[in-house]
KETI-753986 format. One record per atom (N, C-alpha, C, CB): x, y, z; residue in one letter. Coordinates in pm, whole numbers, plus 50000, padded with zeros to 5 digits. Glycine has a CB too. Layout:
REM residues N
XYZa/...
END
This chain:
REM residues 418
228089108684073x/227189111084186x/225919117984136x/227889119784296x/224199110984171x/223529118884137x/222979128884210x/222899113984091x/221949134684164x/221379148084262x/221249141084396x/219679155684213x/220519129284437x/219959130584581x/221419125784605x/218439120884645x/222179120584602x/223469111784641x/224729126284709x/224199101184454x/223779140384581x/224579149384620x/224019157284775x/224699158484493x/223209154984776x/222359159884883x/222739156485046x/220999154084850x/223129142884996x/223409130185079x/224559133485138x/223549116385004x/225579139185033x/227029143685047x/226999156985168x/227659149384876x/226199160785087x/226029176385170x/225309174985358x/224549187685049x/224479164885345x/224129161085542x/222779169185490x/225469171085728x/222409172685406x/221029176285381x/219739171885369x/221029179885309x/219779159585354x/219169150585363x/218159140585486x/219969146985320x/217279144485553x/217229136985747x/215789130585708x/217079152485939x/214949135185622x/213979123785637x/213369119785502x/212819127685736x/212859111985424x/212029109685328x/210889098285369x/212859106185211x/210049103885276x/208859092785300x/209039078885196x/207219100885261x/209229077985127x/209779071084979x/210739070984966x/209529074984864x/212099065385019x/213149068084927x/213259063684799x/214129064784972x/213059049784782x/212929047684650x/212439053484556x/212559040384636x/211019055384640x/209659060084481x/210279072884442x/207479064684528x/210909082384535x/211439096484508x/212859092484405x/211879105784677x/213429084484432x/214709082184387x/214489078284215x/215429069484486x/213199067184192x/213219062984070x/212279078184043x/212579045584036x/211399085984075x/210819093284012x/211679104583986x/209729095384065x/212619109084024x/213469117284000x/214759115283891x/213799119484116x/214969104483861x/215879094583771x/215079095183664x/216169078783819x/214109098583618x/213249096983448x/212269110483440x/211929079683434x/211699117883586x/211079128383443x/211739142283611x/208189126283361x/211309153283549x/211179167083583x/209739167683671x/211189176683440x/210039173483803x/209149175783873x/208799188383916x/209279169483950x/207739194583989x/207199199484036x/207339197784212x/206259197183966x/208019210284285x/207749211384439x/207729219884531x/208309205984490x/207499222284623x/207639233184671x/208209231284837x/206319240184646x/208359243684901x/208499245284987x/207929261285057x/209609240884980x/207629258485167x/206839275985250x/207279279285377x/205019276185288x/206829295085367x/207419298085494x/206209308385521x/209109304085495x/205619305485655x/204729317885739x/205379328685765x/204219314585875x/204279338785716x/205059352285758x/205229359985890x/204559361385689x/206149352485948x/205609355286104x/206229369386141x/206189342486228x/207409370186018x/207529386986015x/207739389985904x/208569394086093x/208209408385922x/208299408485736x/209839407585686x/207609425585659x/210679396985746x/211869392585722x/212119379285721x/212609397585794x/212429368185633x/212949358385683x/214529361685765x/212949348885565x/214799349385845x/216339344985885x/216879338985807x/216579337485990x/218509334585877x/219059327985789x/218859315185859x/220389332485750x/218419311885942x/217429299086003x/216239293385879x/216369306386160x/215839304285857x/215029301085750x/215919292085588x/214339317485717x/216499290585561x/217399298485441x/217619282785346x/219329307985516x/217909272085441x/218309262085375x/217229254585273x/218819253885474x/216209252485334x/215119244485279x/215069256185142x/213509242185399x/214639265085142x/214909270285003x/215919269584926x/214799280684997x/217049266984972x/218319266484940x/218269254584838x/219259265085065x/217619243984887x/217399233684875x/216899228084729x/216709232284971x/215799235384745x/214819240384631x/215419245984532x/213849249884670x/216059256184564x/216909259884463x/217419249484406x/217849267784498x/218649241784514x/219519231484400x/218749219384329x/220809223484482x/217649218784334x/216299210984255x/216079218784125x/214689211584352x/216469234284163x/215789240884011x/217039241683936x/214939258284018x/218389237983969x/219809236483902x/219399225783820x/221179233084001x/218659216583873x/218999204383824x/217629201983712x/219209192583958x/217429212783714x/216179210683569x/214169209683672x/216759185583449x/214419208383732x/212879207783803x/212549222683826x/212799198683966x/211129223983845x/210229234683879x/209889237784048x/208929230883802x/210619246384073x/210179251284230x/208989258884273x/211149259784280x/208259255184373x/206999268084399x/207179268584533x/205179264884358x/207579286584519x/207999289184645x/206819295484682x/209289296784663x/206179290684876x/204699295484902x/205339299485044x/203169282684893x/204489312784979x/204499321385145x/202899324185224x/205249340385115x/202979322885320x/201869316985421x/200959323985430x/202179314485549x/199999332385350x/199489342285361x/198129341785487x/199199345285218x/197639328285451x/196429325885558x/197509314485640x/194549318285480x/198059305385640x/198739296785759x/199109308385862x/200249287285707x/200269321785820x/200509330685853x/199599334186009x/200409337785735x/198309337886002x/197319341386010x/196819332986136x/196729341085889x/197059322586144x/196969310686183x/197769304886365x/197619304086048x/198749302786293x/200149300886349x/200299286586365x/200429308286486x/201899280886334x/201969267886315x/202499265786521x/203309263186154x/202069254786543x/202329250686693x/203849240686707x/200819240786750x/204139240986598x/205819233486564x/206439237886614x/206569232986448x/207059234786744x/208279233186829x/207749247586960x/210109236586708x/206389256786953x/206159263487059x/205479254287161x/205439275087024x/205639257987314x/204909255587391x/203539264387474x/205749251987446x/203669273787360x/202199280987356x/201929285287270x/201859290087428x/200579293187259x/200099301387152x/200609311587160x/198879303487139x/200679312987014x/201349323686912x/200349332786995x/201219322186712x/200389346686965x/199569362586946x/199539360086774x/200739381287014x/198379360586778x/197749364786656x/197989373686577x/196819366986667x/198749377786453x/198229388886392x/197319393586303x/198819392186361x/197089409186208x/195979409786147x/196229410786054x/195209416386171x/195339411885945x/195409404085866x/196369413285737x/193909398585844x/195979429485801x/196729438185709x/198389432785769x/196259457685732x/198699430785849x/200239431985914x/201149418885814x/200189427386128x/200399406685821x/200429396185770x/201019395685630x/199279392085781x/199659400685573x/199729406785394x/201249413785409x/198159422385336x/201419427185488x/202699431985479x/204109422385515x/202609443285565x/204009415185598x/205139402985608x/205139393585470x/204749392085750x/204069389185394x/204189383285319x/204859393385199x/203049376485311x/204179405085186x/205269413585044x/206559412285095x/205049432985007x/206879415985210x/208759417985215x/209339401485236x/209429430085396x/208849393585255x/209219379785264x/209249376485125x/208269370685348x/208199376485023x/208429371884894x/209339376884726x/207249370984879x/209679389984834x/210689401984782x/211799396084795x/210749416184859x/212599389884893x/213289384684958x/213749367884818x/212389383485124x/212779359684888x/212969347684783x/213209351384646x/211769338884777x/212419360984616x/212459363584455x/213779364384432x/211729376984396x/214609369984490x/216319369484436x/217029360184437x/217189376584497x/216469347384550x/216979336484503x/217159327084405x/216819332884545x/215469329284335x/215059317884223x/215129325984105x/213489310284238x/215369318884011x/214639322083871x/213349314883809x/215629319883769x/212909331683769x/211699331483748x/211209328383610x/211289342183789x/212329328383499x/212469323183395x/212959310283334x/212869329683364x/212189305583238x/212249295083150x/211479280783183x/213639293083135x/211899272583123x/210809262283130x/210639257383298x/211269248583023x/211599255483360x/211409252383508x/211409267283582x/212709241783570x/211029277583536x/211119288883602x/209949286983724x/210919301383497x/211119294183863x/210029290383967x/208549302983973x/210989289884136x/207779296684057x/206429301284055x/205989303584204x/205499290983979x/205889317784279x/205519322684382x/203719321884398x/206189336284379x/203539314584507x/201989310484552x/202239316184683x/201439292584552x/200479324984723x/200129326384853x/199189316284880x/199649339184883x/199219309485010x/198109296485038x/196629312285055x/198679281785258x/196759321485075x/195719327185124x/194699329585002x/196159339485199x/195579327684867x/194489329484776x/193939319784769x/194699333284659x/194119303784835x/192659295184808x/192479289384934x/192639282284684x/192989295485020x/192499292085178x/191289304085234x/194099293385296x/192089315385185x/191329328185237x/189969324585198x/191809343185171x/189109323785117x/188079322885103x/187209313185104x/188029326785041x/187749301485173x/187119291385179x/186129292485258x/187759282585202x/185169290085282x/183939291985410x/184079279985509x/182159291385344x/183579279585630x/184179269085741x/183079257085714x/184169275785929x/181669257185651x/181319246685599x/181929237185540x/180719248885545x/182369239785399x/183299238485330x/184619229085384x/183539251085301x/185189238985441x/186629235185552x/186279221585632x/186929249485694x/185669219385636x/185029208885748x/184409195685632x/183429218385863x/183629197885555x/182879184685500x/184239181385365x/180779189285421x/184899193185270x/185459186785190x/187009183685251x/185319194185063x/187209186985351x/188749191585390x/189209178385501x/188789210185482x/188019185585610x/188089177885773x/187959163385777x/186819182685874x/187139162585695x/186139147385674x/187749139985691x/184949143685466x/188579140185632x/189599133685519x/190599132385668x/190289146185342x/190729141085784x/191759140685854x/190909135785987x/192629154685854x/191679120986053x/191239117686163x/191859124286280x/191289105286167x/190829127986353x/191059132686515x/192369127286559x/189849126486627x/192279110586585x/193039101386598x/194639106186542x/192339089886529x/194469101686407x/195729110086353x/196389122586402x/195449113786236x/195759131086376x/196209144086469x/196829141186561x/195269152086526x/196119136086693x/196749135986825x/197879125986839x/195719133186930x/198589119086711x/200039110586718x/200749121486684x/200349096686611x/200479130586638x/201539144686564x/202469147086724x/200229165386498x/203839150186671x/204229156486811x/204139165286823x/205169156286862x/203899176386714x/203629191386751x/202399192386820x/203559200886627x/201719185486837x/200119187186887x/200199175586993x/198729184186751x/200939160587016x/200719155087145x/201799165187248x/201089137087140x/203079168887204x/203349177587272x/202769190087389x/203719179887197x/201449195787296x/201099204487354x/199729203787472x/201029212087253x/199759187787424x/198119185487511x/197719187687650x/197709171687512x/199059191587703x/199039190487847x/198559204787893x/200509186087909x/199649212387809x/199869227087815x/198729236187783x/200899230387726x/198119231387664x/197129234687626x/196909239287457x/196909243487719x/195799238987383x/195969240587245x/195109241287199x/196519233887182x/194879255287196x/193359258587054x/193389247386966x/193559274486923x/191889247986909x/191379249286809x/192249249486710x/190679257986812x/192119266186641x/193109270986587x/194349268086551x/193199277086628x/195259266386654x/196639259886615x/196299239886559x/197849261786797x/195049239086626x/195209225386639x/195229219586476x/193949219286739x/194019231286426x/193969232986259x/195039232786172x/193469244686222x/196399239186194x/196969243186140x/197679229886064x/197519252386211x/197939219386079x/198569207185971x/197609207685883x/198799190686024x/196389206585911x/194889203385823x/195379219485691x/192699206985976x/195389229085751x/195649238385635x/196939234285557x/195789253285688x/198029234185618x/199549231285521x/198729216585443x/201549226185652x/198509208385485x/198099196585456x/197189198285268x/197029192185608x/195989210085315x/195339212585208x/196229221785061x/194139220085273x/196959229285144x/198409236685020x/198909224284959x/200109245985107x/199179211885006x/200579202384958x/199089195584855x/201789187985124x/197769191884913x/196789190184830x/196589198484689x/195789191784908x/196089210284689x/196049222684577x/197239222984527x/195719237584626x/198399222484585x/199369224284484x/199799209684384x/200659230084568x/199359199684447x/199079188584333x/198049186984264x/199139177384370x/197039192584248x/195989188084163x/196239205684063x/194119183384270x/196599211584133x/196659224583989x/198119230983963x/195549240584030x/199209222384027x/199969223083944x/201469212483954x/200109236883945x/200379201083959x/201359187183904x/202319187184047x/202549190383718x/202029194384164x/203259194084248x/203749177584324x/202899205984374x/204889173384327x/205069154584405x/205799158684516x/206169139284305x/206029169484549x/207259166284659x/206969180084758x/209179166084575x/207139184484910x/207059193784993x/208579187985021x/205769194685104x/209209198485055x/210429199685121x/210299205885275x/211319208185031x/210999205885346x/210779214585472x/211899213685542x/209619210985561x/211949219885672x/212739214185798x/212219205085871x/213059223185889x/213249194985951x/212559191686015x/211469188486115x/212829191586006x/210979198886168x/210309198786237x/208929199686122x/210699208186343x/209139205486052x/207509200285917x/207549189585916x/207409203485738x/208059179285929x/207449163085942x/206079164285926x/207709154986091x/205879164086059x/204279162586091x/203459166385978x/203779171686214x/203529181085947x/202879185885820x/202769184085721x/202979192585793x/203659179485668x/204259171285525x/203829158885510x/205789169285517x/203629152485592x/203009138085629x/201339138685618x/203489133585798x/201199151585673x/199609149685681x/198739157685547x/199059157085843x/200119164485454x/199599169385351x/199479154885211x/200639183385321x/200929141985255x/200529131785201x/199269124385219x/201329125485218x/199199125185333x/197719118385353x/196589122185304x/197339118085467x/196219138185312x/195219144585227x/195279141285102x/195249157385230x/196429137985040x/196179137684865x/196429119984796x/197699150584778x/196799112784945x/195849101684921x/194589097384948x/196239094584950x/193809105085049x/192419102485050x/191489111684915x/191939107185212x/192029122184906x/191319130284763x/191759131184651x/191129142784767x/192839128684619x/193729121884439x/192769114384423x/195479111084422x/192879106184256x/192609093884244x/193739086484264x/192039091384133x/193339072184293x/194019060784391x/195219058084285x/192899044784434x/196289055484347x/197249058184266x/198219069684245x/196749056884181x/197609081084309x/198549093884314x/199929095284446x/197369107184341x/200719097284344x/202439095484434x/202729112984451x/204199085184295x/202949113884580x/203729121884646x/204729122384727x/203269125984683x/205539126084770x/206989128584816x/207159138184966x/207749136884683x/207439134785045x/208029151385186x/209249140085175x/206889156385429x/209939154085211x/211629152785245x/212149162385320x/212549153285124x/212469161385422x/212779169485523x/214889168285577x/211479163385653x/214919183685575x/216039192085655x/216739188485742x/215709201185710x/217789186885790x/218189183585965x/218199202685990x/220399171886005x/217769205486117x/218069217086164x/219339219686178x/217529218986265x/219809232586130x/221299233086163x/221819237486276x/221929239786084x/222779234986398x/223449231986474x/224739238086435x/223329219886492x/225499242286572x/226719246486538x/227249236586657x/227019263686539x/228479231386631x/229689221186694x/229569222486865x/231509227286635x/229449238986894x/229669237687052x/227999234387115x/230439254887125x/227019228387049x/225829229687081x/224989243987098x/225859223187183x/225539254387072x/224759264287060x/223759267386985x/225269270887049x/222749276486962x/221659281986826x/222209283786741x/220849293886824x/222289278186590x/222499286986469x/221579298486456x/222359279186347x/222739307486430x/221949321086327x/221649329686426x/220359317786231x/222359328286532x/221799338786656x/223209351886686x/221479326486840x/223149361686746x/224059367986789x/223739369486893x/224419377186737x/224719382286931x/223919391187067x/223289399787041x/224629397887165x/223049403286885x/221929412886870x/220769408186874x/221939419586764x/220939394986825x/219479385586797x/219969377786649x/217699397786767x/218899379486615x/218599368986482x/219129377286344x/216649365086464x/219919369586261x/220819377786144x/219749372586030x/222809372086117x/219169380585997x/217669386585891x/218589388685778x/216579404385942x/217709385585676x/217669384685563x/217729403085484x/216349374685545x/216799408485590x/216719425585536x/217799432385600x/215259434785583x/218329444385553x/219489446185507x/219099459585619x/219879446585325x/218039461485632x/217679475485783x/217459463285880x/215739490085773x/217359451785919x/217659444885988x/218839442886088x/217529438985928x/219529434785973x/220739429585959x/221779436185817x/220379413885949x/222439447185873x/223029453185739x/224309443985675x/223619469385775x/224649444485539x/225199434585443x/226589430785515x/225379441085281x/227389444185622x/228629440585682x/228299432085783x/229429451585730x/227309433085873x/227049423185993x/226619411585934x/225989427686100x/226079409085802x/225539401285725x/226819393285722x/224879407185600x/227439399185647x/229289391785599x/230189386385748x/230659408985509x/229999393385808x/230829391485947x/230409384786001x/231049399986033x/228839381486059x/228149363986063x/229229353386031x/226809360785930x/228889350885884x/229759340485841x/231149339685858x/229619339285726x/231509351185823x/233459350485815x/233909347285973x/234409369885758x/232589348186103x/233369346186208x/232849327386223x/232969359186352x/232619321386166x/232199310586140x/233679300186205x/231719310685972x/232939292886345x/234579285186406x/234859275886284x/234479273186582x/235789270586305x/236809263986160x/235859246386223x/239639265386184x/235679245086346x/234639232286316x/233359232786259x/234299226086428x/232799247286227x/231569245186114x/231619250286010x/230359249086143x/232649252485977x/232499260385845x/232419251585694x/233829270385840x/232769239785718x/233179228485599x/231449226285595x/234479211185653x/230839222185719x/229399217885730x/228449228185631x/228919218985900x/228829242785661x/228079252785634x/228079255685514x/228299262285696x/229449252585477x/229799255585302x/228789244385195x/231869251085267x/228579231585261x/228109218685217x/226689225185226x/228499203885312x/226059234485308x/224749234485370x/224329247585224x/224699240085585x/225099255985270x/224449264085227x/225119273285054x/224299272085363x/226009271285053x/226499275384847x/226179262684822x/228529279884772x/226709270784705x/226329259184550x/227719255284515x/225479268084378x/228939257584590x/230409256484545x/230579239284541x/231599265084669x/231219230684451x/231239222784397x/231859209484518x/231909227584275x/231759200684497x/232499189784614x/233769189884609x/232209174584602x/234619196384487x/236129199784481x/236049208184505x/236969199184390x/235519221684543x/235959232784617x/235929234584739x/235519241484585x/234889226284777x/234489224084933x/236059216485005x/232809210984946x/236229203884953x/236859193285002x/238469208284992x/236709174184881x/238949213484869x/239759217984920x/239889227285001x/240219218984864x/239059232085044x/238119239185152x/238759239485289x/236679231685166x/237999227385333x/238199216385424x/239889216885454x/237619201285352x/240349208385330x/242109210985349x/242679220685429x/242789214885225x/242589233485344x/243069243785418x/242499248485566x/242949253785333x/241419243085599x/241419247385745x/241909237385812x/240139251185804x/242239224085766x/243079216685880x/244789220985854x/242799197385865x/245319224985742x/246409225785737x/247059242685734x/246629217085631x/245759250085737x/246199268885696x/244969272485822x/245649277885460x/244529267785899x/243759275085905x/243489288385982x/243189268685916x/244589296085998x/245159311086013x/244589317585860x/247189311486033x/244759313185764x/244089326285651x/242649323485617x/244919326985485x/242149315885694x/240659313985753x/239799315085531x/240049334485925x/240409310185507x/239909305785334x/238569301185313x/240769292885268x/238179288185411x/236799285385381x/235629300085450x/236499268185465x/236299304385584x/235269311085615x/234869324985509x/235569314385757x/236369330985423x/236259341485362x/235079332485255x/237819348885307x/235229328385209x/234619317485076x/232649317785126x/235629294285098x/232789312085254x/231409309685311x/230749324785303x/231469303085478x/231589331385351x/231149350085375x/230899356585217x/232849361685464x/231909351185159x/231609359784992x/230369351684955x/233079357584842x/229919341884924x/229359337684877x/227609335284906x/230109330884869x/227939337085056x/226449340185165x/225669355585098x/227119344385381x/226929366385061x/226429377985124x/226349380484977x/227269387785241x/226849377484852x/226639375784679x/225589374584680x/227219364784588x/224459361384745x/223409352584694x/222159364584774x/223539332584760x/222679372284906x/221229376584972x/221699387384935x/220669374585132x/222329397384912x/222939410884871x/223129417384801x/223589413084878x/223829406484681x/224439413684583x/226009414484545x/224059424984612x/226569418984468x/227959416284420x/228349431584501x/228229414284220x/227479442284446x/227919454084530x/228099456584691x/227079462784497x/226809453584723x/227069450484880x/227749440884961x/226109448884927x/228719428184865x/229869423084925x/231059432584898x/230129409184875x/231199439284831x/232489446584796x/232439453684896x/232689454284666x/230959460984951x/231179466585076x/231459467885136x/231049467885122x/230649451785207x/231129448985325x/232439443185335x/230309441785381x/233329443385263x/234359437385229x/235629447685266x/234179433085083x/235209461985219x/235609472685230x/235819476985418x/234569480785139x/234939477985426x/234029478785538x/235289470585649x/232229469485505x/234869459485625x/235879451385680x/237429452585727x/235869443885606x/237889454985556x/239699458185568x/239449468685663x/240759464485407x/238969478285615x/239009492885688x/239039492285839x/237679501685651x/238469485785906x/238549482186060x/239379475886100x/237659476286112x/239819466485978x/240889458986054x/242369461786060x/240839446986011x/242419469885959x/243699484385951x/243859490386030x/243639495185873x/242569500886055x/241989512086147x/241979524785995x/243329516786323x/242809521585912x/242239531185766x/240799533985727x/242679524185632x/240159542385820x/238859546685803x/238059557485701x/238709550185911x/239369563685715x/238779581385618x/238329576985503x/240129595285564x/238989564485411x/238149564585244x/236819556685292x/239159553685082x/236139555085383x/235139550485381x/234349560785365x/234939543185469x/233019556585291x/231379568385248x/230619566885429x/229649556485058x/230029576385404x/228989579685514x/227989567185514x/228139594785481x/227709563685401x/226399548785429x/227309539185444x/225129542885286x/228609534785413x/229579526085489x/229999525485635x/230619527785435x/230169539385699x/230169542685806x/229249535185929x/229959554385781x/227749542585829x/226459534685924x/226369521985906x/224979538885897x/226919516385812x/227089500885800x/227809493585948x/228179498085655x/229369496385906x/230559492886012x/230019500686136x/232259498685962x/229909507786210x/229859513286311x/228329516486403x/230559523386272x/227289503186315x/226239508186345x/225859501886468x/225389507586246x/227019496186555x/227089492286697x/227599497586807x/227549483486704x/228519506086758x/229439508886828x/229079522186908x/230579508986748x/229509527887058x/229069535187113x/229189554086999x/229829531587259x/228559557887040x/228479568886933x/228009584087039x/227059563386791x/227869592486985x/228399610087063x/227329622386972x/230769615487009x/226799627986989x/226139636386868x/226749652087035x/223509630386799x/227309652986870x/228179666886921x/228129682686851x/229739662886905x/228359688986921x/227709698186921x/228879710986825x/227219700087085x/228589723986774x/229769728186694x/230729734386773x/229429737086585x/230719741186914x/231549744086974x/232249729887042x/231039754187052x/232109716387032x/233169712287078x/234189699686988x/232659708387206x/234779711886945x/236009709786823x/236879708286897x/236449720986715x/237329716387033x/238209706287102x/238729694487127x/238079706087158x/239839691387070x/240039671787090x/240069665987244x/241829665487020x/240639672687315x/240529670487457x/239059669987544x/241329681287510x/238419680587521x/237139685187521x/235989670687488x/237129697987400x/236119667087373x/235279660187272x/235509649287333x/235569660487118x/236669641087379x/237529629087421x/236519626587575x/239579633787446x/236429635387670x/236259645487794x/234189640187761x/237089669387754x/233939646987722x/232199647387660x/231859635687595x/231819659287542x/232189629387520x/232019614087489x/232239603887537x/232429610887416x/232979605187686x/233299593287760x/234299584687680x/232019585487791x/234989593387592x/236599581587544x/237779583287648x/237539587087363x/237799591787726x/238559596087799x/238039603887924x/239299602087726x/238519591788089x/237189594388175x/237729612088283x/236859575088312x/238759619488169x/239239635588225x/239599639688117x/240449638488338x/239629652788169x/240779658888042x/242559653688106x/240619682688033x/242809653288202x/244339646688253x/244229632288157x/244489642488466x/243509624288162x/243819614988099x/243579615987977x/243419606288140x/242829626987850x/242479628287721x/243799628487675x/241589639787682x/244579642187771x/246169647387730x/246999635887708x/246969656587850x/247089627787838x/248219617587843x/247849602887743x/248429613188019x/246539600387704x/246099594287573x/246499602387454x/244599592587569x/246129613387404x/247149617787271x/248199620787271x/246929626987204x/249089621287418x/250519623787380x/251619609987416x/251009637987470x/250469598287413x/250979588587442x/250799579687281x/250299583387583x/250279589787181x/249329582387057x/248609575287053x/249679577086980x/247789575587166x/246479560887140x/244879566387083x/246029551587334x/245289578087035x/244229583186994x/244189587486832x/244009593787083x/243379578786726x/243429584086625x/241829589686588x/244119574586537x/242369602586488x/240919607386431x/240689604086264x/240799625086455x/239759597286227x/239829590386068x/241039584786045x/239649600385945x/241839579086141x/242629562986132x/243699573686122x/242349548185983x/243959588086158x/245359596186147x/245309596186330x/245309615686040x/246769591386349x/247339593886501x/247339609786535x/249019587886516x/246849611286608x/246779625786661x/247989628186844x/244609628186695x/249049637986766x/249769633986938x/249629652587000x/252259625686928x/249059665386917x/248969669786962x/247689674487060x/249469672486905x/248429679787186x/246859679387294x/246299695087278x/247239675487510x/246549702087169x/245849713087150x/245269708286989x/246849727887170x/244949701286991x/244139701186792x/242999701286840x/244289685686653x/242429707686745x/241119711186745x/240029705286622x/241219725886744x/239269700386610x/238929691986469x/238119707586413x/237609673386490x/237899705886279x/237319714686224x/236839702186129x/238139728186177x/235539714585996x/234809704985870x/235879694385852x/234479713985703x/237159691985806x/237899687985723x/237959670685799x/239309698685707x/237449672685922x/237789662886025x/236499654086013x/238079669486180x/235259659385914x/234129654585921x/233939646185785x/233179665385949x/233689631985763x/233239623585693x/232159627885617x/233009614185759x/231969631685471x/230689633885424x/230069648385498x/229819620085457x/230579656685607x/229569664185666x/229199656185789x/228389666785571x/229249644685828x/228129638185898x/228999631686015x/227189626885800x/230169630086019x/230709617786079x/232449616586147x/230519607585955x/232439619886229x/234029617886312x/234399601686348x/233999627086485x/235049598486293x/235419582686383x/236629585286470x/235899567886271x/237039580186618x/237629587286697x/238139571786785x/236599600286769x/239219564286732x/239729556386801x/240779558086924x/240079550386720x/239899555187012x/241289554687149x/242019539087176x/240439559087335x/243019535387146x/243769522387165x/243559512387049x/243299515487299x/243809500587054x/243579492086933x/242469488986889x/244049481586940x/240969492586984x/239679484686910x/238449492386987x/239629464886940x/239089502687079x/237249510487109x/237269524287028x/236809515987319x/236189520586936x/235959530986877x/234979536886944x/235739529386755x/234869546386862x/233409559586889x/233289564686776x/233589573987000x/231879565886752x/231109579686615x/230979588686634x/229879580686555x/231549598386625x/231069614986656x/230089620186549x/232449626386650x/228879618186576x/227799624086460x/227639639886484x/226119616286474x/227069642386364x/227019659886364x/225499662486314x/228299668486237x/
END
């Protein structure tokens, strides 16, 4: 099986402009491509995640990746899949989304050796272009006409649509341009919904190449989960890439709660684990799928690639520990990890009382019912059953100095901070 055939395998695959010309040009030499993302904050998602992903498994296979973050598109705003205009931001805020966004990728790629990838801002040769300029060497090249077949832009005609946004293919368009004439680039990758853009960055670099110049877009299917819902969403919101975001345990727990109808999809989508690890994968969730194997697999391997080896052991930690209720060997920054949802108490030093504390935190809606909860044992303090109704917690009861965990029944916790 070759690379695109593997691609093919994986459902990664939804649009090309060339299949062939991409297919034989990829079969005889090493290419040059990229893929970008606007900094619309200073975090990517894991919405974001594949198309680089992507890129990546291009730079496995011996090719050169250039990963471009949107410094002036950013700036801009792309009109792909909104039904209004963006709010603008400035230009310092931007710059700052683009450092923590390209902080981010950098751990994905390597930056070494002969295909070592290569980080571009479009703003260093967009930013200074003057709108003369923009217009006679750029505009000339893109018909009105054209434009208004785009669906991101016939979409919006009704509704309404700057200028501005209307610009915005014409800029991606001129990146997929510059990045072929100064550095050999044939191919844009994207999601789907970059169609439009990718298309109109081919067109630019057949009206300004010399005649004869081959380029490539290949586009993403958006990912989908089985019951028709949003990928990558919670009830907190959106599971971010930054770790004060989205911390490495909610990071891990994303995936590991992954239903057993997407998890085979997700494993294909998003590791690098082999078509025999996947497929036996697969197996075990139709025939085991109580020790939930692919999802642990999807979760280690998600939270390795954006995290780290340390911060899966964490959250890993993190994990058993809750699902025991064995809390006490957990650290204080583990604590704020696991429990950084959960209802929480900042208490005061006179109330060491367990009844009291139970009473004042709303774990227990009296003291009649605090009593008949610890002498019934449904109350543990750092995962120890507590049945007497006169204990009193003292330091020894405190995590690090900082921290009481205070379970009433099988799963509502509370933080007692100090």
């Amino acid at each position: 099986m070759n690379f695109l055939e593997d691609l093919a395998w994986r459902g990664i695959i939804y649009q090309q402009s060339d299949e062939e010309g991409l297919k034989d040009v990829l079969s005889n030499q090493k290419i040059s491509l990229y893929c970008g993302a606007d900094p619309t904050a200073d975090s990517l998602h894991i919405g974001h995640l594949v198309p680089f992903l992507t890129l990546r498994r291009f730079q496995q296979h011996g090719h050169r990746p250039i990963v471009l973050v949107g410094g002036a598109t950013g700036l801009i705003g792309d009109p792909s899949g909104k039904s209004e205009e963006r709010n603008l931001q400035t230009l310092e805020k931007v710059q700052e989304n683009v450092a923590g966004i390209q902080k981010q990728l950098a751990a994905i790629f390597d930056f070494e050796g002969e295909n070592g990838a290569v980080m571009v801002n479009n703003y260093d040769w967009a930013g200074s272009m003057d709108i003369v300029s923009f217009l006679r060497d750029i505009g000339k090249h893109i018909g009105v006409n054209y434009m208004l077949a785009k669906d991101t832009i016939a979409s919006r005609l009704e509704t309404g649509i700057s200028f501005t946004e209307f610009t915005y293919t014409i800029l991606q368009a001129m990146d997929f341009n510059h990045l072929y004439e100064h550095h050999n680039c044939k191919l844009q990758i994207g999601g789907s919904d970059q169609w439009g853009n990718i298309t109109s960055g081919l067109e630019l670099i057949r009206k300004m190449q010399p005649e004869g110049a081959k380029a490539f877009g290949l586009t993403i299917p958006l990912v989908t989960k089985a019951d028709g819902t949003k990928f990558g969403k919670t009830e907190g919101g959106a599971v971010w890439l930054d770790p004060e975001k989205t911390t490495p345990y909610e990071f891990y727990q994303f995936w590991i709660n992954t239903a057993d109808a997407d998890v085979v999809k997700y494993l294909k989508f998003f590791t690098f684990l082999s078509h025999e690890e996947i497929e036996e994968l697969g197996m075990s969730v139709e025939e085991e799928p109580h020790l939930r194997k692919a999802q642990k697999a999807l979760a280690e391997e998600m939270t390795r690639l954006i995290h780290g080896e340390e911060a899966l052991q964490q959250a890993i930690k993190i994990s058993q520990a809750l699902f025991s209720g064995n809390v006490k060997d957990l650290s204080a920054v583990e604590i704020k990890q696991g429990f950084k949802d959960v209802p929480s108490f900042h208490a005061q030093e006179a109330e060491g009382d367990l009844v009291d504390l139970l009473v004042s935190a709303k774990i227990s809606s009296s003291k009649r019912q605090a009593r008949e909860d610890i002498t019934n044992g449904a109350v543990t303090v750092n995962g120890e059953k507590i049945t007497d109704t006169n204990y009193v917690l003292n330091v020894n009861d405190r995590i690090e100095g900082q921290f009481t965990i205070i379970r009433r029944g099988k799963k509502k916790y509370t933080l007692i901070k100090y």
